[in-house]
Every structure is written in C-alpha cells, then in structure tokens.
N, C-alpha and C positions, 0 to 999 in steps of 0.2 A: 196702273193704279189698282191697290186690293178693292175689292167692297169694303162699302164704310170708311176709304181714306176720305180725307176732307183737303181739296189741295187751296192752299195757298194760293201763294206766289212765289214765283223764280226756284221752285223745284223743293216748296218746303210741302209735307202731306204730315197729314194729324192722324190719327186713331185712336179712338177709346178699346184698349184691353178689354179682355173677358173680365179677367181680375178685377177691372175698373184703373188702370193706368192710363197711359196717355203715352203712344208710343211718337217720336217724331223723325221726320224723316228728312232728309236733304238729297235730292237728285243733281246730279252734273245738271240739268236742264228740266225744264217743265213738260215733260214728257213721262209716261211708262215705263218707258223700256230704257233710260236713260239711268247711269250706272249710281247707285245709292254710295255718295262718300261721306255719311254720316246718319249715326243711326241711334235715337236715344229713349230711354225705356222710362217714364217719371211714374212714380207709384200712386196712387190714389190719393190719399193725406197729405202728399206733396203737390201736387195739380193742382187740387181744392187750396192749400195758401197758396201758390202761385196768383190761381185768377180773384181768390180771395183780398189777396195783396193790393192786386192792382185797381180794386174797384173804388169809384169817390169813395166809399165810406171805410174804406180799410180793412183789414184782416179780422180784427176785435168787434168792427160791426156783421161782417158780411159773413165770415165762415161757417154759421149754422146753416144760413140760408144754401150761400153755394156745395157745403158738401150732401144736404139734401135735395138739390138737383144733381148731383153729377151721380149719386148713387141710387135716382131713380125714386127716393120717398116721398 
C-alpha cells in the first residue's frame, strides 16, 4: 500500500492525486504486495459529481459544497 491509499475492502485502495483526481485501485487480494488487475484514474470534476451525486441532497444541491472540500477551500 502507497502512503495516503485509503484501503477498502477486498483489495479495492483510493487515492487522491496531486492533480486532485481520485486514483482507484483493485488488488487480486487485500494485501500490498498482491498483483493490481485494475487500475482507474477519475479526474477531479468527475469525483466531486460522483460523491456529489450520491449524496441525500443530490448533485444540484451538494456540488458547491463537495468540490470545496475535496479541493481543500
């Protein structure tokens, strides 16, 4: 596991980019050293709707709020 992954479960790991992306990762297993067969790079505007989407209030409520957390304002 890098610094700053966030793991999961069952071998999934999160990262926030320098850029401000959202890298995500899937391991054969929940392990380190276990072999990455999936690997996905979500850019910053797309993360923000993503967890914006999902939130009770929805995309139209929520996206100011979340993309001034996720980019630290």
């Amino acid at each position: 596991m890098e610094t700053g992954e966030f793991h999961w479960q069952d071998g999934w790991y999160f990262k926030r980019m320098p850029e401000g992306g959202v890298r995500m990762r899937k391991r054969e297993a929940s392990r380190e050293d276990a072999p990455i067969v999936l690997e996905v790079i979500v850019d910053a505007d797309s993360w923000c709707s993503i967890v914006s989407h999902v939130t009770a209030g929805g995309e139209a409520q929520s996206w100011p709020v979340v993309r001034a957390l996720h980019r630290g304002m």
